[in-house]
N, C-alpha and C positions, 0 to 999 in steps of 0.2 A: 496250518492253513489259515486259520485266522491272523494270524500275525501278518503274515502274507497281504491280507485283503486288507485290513485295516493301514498300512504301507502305501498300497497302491491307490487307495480313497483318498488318503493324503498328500498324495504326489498328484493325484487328478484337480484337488481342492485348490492346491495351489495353482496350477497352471491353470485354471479354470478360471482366478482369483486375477492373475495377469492380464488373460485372455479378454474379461472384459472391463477392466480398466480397477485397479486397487486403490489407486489415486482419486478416482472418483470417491468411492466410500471410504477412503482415510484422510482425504483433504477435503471434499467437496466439491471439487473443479475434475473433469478428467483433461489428459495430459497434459498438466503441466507438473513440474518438480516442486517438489519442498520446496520453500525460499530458501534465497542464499542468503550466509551472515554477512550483512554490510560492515562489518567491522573491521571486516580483512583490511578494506581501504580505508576507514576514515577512522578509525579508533572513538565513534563515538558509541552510547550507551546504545542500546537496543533493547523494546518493548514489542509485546507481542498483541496486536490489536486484534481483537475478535469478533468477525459481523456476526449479524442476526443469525445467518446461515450458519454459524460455528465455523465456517474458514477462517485462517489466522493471518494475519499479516504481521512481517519483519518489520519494525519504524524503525530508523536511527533518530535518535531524541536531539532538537536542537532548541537551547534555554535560554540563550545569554545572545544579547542582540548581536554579538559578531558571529556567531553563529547561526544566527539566523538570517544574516545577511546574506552568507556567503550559499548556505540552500545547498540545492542540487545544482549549482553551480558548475559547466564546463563536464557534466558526465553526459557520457556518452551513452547510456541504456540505461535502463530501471529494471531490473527483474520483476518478474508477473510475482506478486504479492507479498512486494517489501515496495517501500515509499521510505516517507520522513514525516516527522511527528515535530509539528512546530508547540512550546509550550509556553504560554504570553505568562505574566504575573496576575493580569484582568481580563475579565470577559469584557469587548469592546468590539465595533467592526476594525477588523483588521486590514489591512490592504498584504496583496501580495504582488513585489514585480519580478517581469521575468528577462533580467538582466543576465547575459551570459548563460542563461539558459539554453543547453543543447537539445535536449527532446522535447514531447509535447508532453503534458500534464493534464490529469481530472486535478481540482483542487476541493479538499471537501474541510467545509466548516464548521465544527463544532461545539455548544454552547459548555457551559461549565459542568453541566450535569449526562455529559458527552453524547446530546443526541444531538445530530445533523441539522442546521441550519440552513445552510446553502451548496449546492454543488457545480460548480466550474466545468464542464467537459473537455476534453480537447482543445487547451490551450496550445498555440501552437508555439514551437518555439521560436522567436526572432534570428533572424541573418545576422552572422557577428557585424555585420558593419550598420545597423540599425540605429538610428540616432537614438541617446536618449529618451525624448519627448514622445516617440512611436514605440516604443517598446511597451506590450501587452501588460494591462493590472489588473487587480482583481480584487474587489472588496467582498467581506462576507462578516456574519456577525460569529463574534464567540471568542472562547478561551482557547483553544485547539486548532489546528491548520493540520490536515492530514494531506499531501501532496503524493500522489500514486501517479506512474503511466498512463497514457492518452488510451480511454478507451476500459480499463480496470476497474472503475468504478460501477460500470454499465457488467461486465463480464461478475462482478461480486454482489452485484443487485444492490447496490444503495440506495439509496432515495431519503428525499428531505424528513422530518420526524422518527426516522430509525436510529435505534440507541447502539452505541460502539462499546463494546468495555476494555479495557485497559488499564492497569496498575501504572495511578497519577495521584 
């Protein structure tokens, strides 16, 4: 009999565990998935960033200025909490443009000692036929450019003096 009941407590635990969201208490967001690995398409590295709140975010790591040119370039969607992880050689105001850029973007800035400098909200993306000279920028101080979906930044709770950690 006790086998029995100890069985059905755990069959309850779980569906109970479902019932109100397990993603909440194993991610900290409720519904949304795991991040997906950005690697599938781009073969670049990926680091695993982690807010105040212990949520994680997917970066794909971009280091080498052709790399960092080309960005989130012509993609079509961002999964909820994966971005890209720009990594300068110096802390300096960076500028960021959003040439070719297909979605809108938070753009958050990081100083050397990877707390938040500045945040970008909802950049929106330009029209491919967009001159040059109109196409959206964005300056911000620091060694680091974390680049997330429009909107991700506010749903992760960032804000300006919040430290990030990440193996850099």
């Amino acid at each position: 009999m006790q086998r029995r009941t100890i069985i059905t407590l755990t069959v309850l635990i779980i569906a109970a565990g479902s019932i109100w969201g397990w993603d909440h208490y194993r991610y900290g967001l409720p519904g949304i998935p795991p991040p997906a690995d950005p690697r599938a398409q781009t073969g670049l590295p990926i680091i695993a960033v982690t807010c105040p709140n212990h949520v994680r975010i997917a970066a794909e790591v971009v280091t080498t200025p052709r790399q960092q040119q080309k960005g989130l370039m012509y993609r079509e969607t961002i999964a909820p909490r994966t971005g890209m992880m720009f990594i300068y050689e110096e802390e300096k105001y960076q500028q960021i443009w959003m040439k070719n850029v297909r979605v809108p973007l938070d753009i958050v800035f990081l100083n050397a000692d990877k707390v938040i400098t500045h945040i970008e909200k909802h950049l929106s993306a330009p029209a491919p036929d967009t001159p040059d000279e109109s196409i959206p920028k964005t300056t911000g101080y620091g060694r680091y450019v974390l680049e997330l979906g429009a909107g991700e930044a506010d749903r992760l709770g960032l804000a300006k003096g919040m430290r990030l950690a990440f193996e850099r």
